[in-house]
C-alpha positions as CSV (number, residue, x, y, z in Angstrom):
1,X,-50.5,3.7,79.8
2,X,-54.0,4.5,78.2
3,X,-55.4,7.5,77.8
4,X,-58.0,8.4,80.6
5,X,-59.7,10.9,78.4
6,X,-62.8,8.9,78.2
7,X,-63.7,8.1,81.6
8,X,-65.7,11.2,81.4
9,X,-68.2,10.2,79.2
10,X,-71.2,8.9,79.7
11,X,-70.2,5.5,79.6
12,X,-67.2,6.5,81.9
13,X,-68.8,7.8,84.4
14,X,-71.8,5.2,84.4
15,X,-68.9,3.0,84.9
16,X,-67.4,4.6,87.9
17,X,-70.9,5.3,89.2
18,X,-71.4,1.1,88.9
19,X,-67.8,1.1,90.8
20,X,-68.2,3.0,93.5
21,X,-71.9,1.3,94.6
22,X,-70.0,-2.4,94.6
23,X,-67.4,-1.0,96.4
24,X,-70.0,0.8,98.9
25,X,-72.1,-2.7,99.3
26,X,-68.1,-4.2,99.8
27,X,-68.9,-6.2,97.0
28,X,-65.6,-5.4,95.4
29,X,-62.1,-3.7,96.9
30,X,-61.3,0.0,95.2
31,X,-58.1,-2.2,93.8
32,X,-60.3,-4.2,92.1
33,X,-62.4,-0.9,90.4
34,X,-59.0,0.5,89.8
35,X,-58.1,-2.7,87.7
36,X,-61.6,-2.3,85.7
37,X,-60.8,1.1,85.3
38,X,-58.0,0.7,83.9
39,X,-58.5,-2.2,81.4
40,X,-61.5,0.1,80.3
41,X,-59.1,2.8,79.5
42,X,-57.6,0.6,77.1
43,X,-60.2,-1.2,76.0
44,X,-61.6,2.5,75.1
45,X,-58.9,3.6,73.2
46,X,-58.6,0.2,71.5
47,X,-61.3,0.1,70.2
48,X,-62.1,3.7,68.9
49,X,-58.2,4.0,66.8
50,X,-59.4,0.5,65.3
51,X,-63.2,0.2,64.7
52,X,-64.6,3.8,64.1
53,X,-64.2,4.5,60.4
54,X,-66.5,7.6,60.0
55,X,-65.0,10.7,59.1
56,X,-66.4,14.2,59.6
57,X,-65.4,17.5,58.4
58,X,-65.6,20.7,60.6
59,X,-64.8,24.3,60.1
60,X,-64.4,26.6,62.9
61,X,-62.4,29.9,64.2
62,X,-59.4,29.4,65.8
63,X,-59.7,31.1,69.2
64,X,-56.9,29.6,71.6
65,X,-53.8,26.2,71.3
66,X,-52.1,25.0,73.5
67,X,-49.2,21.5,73.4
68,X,-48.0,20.7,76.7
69,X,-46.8,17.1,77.5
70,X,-47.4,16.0,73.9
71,X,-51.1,16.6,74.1
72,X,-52.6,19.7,71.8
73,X,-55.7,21.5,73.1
74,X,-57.9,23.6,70.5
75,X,-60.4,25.5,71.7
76,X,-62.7,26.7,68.3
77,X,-65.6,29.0,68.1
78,X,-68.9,29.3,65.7
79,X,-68.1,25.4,64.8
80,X,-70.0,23.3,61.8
81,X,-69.8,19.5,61.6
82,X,-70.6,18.1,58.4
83,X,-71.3,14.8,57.6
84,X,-72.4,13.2,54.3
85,X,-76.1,14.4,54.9
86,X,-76.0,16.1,58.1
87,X,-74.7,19.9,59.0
88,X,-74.2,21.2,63.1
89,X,-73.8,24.2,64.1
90,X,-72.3,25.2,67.7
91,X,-70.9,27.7,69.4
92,X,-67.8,26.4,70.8
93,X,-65.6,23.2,71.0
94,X,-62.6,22.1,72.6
95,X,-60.7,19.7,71.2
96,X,-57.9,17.4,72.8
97,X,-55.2,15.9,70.7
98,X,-53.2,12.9,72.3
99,X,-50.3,10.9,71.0
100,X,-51.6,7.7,69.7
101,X,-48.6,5.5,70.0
């Protein structure tokens, strides 16, 4: 089973959006968006652990962790990203860790 982290990203949820007006028009059955669902959670994960190459460095205070059901959650405050020629600054970020086997 894939990871259904991203269905709430943009393209995830333009996705559903696109799902749920064919199956309003009954252009397609909710089994069917289920099955498109689905092969895009895999898809997703697929192709993020084997294409995406770019690595980023951050540095952040630890403010809560939790691991339940193999899955870490970090939630970090005053966060910087930096990239080769690039430096972000935010306040907080949470951060979810699954098991990618």
């Amino acid at each position: 089973m894939a990871y259904q982290l991203y269905r709430n990203t943009t393209l995830g949820n333009s996705l559903q959006e696109s799902l749920d007006e064919l199956i309003q028009s009954q252009q397609i059955t909710p089994q069917l968006a289920l099955q498109v669902l689905l092969q895009f959670d895999k898809a997703i994960n697929s192709a993020l652990a084997q294409r995406v190459r770019n690595r980023v460095n951050f540095r952040g205070s630890l403010n809560t962790y939790r691991f339940c059901d193999n899955v870490w959650t970090f939630v970090l405050n005053d966060v910087e990203f930096r990239e080769v020629t690039e430096l972000i600054k935010v306040d907080k970020v949470k951060i979810v860790a699954c098991d990618g086997k």
